[in-house]
VEXBA-224775 format. One record per residue (C-alpha): residue number from 1; residue in one letter; x, y, z. Coordinates in steps of 0.25 Angstrom, whole numbers, plus 5000, padded with zeros to 4 digits. Each point is the difference from the previous one (the first is absolute). Example, Ala and Ser with C-alpha at 12.3 -4.5 7.8 and 13.67 -1.06 7.14 Angstrom:
1_A_5049_4982_5031
2_S_5006_5014_4998
END
This chain:
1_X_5227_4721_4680
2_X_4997_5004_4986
3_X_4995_5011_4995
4_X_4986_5002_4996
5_X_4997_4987_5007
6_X_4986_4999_5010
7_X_5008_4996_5011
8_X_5009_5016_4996
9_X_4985_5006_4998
10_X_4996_4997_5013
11_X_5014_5006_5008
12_X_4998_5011_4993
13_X_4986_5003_5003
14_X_5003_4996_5015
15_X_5011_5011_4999
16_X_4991_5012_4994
17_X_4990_4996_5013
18_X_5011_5002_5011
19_X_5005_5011_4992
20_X_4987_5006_4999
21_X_4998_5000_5012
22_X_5013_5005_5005
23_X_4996_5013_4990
24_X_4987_5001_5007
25_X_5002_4998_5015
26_X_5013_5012_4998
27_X_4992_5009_4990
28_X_4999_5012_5010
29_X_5015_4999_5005
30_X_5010_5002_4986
31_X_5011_4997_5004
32_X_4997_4989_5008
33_X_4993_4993_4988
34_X_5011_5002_4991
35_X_5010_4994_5009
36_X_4992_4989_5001
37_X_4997_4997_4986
38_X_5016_5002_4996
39_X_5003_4988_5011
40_X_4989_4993_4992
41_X_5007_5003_4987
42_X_5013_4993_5003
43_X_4994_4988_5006
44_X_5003_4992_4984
45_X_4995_5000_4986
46_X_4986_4998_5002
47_X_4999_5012_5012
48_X_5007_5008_4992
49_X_4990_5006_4988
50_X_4989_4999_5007
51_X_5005_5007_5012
52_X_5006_5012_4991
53_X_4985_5002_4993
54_X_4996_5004_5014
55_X_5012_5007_5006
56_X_5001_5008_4987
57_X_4984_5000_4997
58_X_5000_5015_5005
59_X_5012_5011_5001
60_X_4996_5013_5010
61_X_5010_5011_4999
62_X_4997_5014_5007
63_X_5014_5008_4999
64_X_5013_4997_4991
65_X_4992_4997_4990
66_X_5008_4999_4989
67_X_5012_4996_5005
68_X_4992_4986_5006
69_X_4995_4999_4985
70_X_5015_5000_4995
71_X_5005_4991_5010
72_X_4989_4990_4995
73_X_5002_5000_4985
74_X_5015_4998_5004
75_X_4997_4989_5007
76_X_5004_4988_4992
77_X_4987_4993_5000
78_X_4992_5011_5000
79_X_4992_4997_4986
80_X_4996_4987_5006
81_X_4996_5007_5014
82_X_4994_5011_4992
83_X_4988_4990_4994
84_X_4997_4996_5015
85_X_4996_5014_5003
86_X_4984_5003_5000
87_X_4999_5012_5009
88_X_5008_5013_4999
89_X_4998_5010_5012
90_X_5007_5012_4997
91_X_5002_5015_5008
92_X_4996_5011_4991
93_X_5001_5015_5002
94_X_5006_5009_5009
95_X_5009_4989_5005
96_X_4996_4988_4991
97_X_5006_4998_4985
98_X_4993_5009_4988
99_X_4989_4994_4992
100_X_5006_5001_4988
101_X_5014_4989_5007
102_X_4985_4991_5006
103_X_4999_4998_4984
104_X_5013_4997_4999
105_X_5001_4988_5012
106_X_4988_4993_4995
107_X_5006_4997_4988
108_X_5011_4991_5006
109_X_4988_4992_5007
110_X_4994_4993_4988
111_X_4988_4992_5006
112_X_4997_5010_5011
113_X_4986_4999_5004
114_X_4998_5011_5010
115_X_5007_5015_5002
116_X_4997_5006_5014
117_X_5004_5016_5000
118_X_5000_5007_5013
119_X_5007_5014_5003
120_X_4998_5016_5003
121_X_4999_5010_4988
122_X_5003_4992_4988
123_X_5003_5008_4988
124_X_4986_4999_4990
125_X_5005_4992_4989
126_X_5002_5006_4985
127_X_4998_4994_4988
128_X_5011_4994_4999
129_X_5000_4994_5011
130_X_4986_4995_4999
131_X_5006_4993_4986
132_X_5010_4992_5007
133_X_4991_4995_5010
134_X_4993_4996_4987
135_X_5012_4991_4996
136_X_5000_4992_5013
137_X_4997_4987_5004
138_X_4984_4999_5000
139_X_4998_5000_5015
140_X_4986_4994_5003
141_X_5000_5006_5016
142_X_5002_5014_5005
143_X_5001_5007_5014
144_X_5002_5015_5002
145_X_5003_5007_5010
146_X_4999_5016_5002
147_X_4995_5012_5007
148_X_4987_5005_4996
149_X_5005_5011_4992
150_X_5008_4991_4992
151_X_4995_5000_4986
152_X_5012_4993_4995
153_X_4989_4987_5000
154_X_4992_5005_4991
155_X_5008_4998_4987
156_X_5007_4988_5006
157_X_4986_4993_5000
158_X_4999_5003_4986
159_X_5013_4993_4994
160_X_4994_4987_4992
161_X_5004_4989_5009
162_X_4991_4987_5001
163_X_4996_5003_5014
164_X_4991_4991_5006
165_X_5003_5004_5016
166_X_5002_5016_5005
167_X_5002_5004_5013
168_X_5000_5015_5004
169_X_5003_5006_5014
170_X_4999_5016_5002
171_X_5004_5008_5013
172_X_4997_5013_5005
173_X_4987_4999_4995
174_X_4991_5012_5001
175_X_4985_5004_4995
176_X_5007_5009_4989
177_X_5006_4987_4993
178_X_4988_4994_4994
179_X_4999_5016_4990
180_X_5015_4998_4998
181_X_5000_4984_4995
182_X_4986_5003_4991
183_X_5006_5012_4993
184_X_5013_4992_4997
185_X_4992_4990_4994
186_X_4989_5009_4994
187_X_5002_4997_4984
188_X_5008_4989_5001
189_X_4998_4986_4993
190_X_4997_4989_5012
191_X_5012_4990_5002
192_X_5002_4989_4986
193_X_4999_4989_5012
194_X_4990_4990_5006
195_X_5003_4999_5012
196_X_4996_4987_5009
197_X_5005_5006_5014
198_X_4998_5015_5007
199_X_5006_5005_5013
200_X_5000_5014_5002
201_X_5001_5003_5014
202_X_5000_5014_5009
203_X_4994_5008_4992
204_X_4986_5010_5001
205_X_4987_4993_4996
206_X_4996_5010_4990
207_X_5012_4997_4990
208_X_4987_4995_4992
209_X_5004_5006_4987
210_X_5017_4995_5001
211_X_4993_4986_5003
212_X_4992_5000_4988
213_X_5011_5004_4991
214_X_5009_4990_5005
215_X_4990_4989_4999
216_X_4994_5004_4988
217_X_5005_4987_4992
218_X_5000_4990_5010
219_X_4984_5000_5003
220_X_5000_4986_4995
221_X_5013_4995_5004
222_X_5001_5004_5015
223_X_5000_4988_5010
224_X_5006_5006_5013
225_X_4997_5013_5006
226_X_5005_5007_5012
227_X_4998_5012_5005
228_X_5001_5010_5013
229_X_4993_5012_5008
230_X_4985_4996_5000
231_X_4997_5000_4984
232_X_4985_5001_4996
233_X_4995_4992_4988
234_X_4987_5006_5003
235_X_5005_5015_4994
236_X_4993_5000_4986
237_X_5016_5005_4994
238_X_5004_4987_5007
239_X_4991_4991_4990
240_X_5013_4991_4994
241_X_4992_4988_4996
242_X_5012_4987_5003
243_X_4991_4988_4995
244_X_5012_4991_5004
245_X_5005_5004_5012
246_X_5003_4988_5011
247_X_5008_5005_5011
248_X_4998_5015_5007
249_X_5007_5006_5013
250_X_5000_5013_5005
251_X_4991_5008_5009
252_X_4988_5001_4991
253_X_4983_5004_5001
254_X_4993_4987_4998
255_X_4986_5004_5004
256_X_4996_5007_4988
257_X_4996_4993_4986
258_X_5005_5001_4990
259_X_5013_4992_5001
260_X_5010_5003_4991
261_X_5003_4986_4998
262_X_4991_4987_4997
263_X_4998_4994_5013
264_X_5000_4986_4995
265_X_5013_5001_4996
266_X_5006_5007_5012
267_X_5006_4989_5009
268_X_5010_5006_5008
269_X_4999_5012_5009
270_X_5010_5006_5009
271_X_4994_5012_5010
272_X_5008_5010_5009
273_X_4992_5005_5011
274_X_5001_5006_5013
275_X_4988_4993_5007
276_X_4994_4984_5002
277_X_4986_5007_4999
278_X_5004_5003_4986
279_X_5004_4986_4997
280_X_4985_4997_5003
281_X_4995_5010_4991
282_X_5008_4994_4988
283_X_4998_4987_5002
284_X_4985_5003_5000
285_X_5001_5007_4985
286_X_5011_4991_4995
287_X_4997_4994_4986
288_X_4998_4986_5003
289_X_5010_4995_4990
290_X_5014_5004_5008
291_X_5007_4988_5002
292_X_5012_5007_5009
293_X_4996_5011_5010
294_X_5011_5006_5008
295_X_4999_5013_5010
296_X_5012_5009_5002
297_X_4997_5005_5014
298_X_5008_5014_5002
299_X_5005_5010_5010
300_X_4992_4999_5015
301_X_4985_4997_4999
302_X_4999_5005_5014
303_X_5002_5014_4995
304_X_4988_4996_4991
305_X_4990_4993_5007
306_X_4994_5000_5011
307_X_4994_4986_5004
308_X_5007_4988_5000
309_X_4996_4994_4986
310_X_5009_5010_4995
311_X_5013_4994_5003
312_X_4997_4986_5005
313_X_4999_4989_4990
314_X_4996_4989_5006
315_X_4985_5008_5002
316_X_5001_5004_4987
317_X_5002_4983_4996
318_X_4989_4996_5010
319_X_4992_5009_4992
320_X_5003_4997_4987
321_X_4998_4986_5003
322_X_4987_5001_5007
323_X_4992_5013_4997
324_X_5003_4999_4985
325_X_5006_4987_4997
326_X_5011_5004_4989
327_X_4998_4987_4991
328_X_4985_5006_4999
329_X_5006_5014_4996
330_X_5011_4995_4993
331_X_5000_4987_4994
332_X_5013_4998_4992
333_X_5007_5004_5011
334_X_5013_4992_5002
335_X_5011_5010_5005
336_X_4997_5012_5013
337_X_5012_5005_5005
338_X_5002_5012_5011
339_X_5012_5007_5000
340_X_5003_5009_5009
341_X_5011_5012_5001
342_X_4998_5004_5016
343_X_5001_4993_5012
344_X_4988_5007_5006
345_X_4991_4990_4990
346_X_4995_4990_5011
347_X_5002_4986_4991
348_X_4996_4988_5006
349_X_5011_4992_5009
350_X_5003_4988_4993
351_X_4990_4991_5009
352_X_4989_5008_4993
353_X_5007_5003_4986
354_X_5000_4981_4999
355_X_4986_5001_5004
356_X_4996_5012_4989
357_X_5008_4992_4991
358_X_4992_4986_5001
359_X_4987_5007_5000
360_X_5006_5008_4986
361_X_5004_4988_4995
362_X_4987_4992_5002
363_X_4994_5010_4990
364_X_5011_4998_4990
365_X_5008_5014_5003
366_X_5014_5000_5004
367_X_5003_5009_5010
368_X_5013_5009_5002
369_X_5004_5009_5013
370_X_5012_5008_5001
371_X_5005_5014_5003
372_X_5009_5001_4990
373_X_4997_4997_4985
374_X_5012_4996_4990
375_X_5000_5003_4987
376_X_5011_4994_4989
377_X_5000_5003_4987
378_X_5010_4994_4991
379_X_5003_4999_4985
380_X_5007_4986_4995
381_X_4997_5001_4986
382_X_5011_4989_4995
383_X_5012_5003_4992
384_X_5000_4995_4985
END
């Protein structure tokens, strides 16, 4: 078979299916995954590249740092297994690697595309160190994980990387934080980047001043928002205007005006709540434009409500169907999904759920039931 030839063309985009798949199904079992995609690797030729883009498409080390990163640059191939890495998860601090060595391993990854640090007590970086972060390659994704007293993030989210995705995750949270975060951030320029995509998760709601700071250059540019622990837009310190904003998850106060974003453009919204009454409610003040509607249904709704719409969807479906049809509520509608975390949520029984799902159809909406929602993110930017 030559290469470059249709009939070539089409075996390899047959084999990046299979192996796309093979990556997603074992995303949430490593080692298991990476088994399977080194099986796939030795299979011939036409296996062979494609399988290593995704076996080596992200590297995780948490201990022996810095002997696994010798072991790898002295591995004979490894400038050509270097290019495939796009994700770098590193242990920091107490029992991780130094900030300053972080700097040092991301310059042996030349195309890599996203750094996730995660650790205890993390030194906070110095100049110099912030300098040769500088030098790196220009990661466009970033993930941190720390302790809410960690201010080590602070300079690490002023280092002049493209960044068009950043992730933040905080423990330990407490009231006393928010004082803590605006103070570090009090005189300081916000970050050069626009970003398109925000996460910052487990934090207090009153960190109204840190998120003004961080967003303060991507007003126009943010696209995706999510965001945890009941966050009202209604507070007037709040007021980030995000004109192009199209998808938004979280646990958030939808029944007060003014939005912060444009509700014609907003067409998907993910919602984390603890009861089905609640699922009405929000359907009732959605903005009609959402294409794609999904509900995260957390925890026990028994230790919430009180009556069996709290918990059992197939009353809240018969409602939303007959009380206030929801192609009248929201017309560009094409997605509702319901996942749910507990097994105390009373989901229809598959009789019912092929019933629901023809009478969902028949309006145009595909309908999605399940207890446990998978989520897969992966990164294959193609090597030059």
């Amino acid at each position: 078979m030559a290469e470059g030839s249709p009939t070539a063309s089409l075996v390899e985009d047959v084999v990046i299916c299979i192996l796309e798949h093979v990556y997603c199904r074992s995303n949430r079992d490593t080692s298991f995954q990476r088994e399977e995609l080194a099986k796939c690797s030795l299979i011939s030729k036409i296996w062979r590249r494609p399988a290593q883009n995704y076996l080596f498409n992200s590297i995780e080390w948490n201990d022996n740092i810095n002997k696994k990163l010798t072991e790898f640059t002295k591995n004979p191939h490894y400038e050509q297994l270097a290019h495939r890495v796009r994700i770098l998860d590193l242990c920091i601090g107490r029992h991780g690697l130094p900030l300053v060595k972080v700097a040092t391993a991301m310059t042996y990854f030349p195309y890599l595309y996203e750094l996730r640090l995660h650790g205890e007590q993390p030194e906070e970086p110095s100049r110099a160190c912030i300098a040769a972060f500088s030098r790196t390659p220009p990661i466009h994704s970033l993930r941190l994980l720390a302790s809410s007293k960690d201010l080590f993030i602070i300079p690490m989210l002023q280092i002049p990387w493209p960044l068009r995705h950043l992730h933040i995750s905080r423990y330990n949270v407490k009231m006393t934080d928010e004082e803590l975060l605006a103070n570090a951030v009090k005189d300081l320029p916000s970050p050069p980047y626009e970003l398109e995509e925000f996460r910052f998760e487990k934090f207090h709601e009153k960190y109204t001043d840190f998120l003004k700071w961080l967003l303060g250059n991507s007003i126009q540019s943010m696209q995706r928002l999510h965001m945890v622990a009941g966050f009202q837009f209604e507070e007037p310190s709040t007021q980030m205007k995000l004109p192009n904003l199209r998808s938004l998850s979280g646990r958030f106060a939808f029944h007060t005006k003014p939005y912060m974003f444009n509700p014609a453009r907003l067409t998907e919204v993910t919602i984390c709540c603890h009861s089905l009454t609640m699922v009405l409610r929000y359907i009732e003040i959605m903005p009609q434009f959402v294409k794609r509607l999904c509900f995260l249904l957390e925890g026990n709704p028994q230790g919430f409500g009180t009556t069996v719409g709290d918990w059992d969807l197939a009353y809240v479906m018969e409602i939303l169907l007959l009380t206030y049809p929801i192609n009248a509520t929201l017309t560009q509608l094409k997605s509702l999904s319901f996942w749910a975390t507990d097994t105390h949520w009373h989901l229809p029984i598959e009789r019912d759920y092929e019933h629901f799902y023809k009478r969902f159809a028949d309006l145009g909406v595909i309908l999605q039931i399940s207890y446990q929602p998978i989520m897969v993110s992966v990164h294959t930017v193609s090597s030059p």
